[in-house]
C-alpha positions, 0 to 999 in steps of 0.5 A, a space after each residue: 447442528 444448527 451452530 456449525 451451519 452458523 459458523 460457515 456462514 459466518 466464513 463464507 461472509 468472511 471469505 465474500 468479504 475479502 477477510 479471509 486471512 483474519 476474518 476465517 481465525 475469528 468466524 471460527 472463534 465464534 464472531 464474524 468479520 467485519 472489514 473495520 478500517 482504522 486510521 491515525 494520521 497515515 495509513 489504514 488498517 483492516 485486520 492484518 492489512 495496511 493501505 496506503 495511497 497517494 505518496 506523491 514524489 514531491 511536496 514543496 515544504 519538504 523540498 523547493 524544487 521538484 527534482 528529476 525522477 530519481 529524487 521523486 522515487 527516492 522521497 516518496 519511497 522514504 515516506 512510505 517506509 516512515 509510514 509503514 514503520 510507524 504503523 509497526 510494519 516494514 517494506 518487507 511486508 509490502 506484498 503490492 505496489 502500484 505506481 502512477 508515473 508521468 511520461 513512462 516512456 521517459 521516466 520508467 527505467 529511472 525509477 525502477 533503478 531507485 525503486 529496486 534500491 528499496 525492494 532489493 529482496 523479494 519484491 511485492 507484486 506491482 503494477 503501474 499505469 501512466 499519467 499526464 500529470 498530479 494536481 501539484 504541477 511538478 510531480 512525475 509520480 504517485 505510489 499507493 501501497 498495500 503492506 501485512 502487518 501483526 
């Protein structure tokens, strides 16, 4: 009796604890999750779960100027799928998005005609927030990302 009560609490432990996916298979396997992060140069892993944060629109080593908005959500979309593909996922595992956008007014419907070229199926939860404006002056947007991985 007293090992079943060991293991609900280890999967309460792993559902409090934002594991639920992977951390319920291994709690029930007897060892408790535990949100371990791992990173190699890109983005972070915790079970399952790929994070990645601050994909700028422009970087001036890969090109001098800083371009209009489509370019910027073009580059910053082809980061994070290099990123993502590297770390052995893809942008159909990209289940959330969010975007920090500078002057929304003006540069949302530009950016969502080339984000929608990147997620043309099955589009991941989104949100987006405006900004007035990146450490790197230039720079109109900011894209952060959470993809599954096995």
């Amino acid at each position: 009796m007293k090992q079943r009560g060991n293991k609900r609490r280890a999967m309460l432990r792993a559902i409090l604890a934002g594991g639920a996916g992977a951390g319920l298979l291994q709690a029930q396997a007897g060892s408790a999750w535990s949100p371990k992060k791992q990173s190699a140069r890109g983005p972070i892993r915790s079970g399952h779960l790929l994070f990645l944060s601050g994909i700028g629109g422009w970087y001036p080593e890969r090109r001098p100027k800083a371009g209009d908005i489509r370019e910027q959500t073009a580059d910053a979309l082809t980061i994070m799928k290099t990123s993502l593909e590297k770390a052995g996922s893809s942008m159909e595992n990209v289940l959330k998005v969010q975007v920090a956008l500078v002057d929304p007014e003006k540069n949302w419907e530009p950016m969502n005609e080339v984000y929608n070229t990147f997620f043309v199926k099955d589009r991941p939860a989104r949100s987006y927030f405006g900004s007035t404006g990146f450490r790197r002056p230039g720079q109109l947007l900011q894209i952060d990302c959470i993809a599954y991985v096995d």
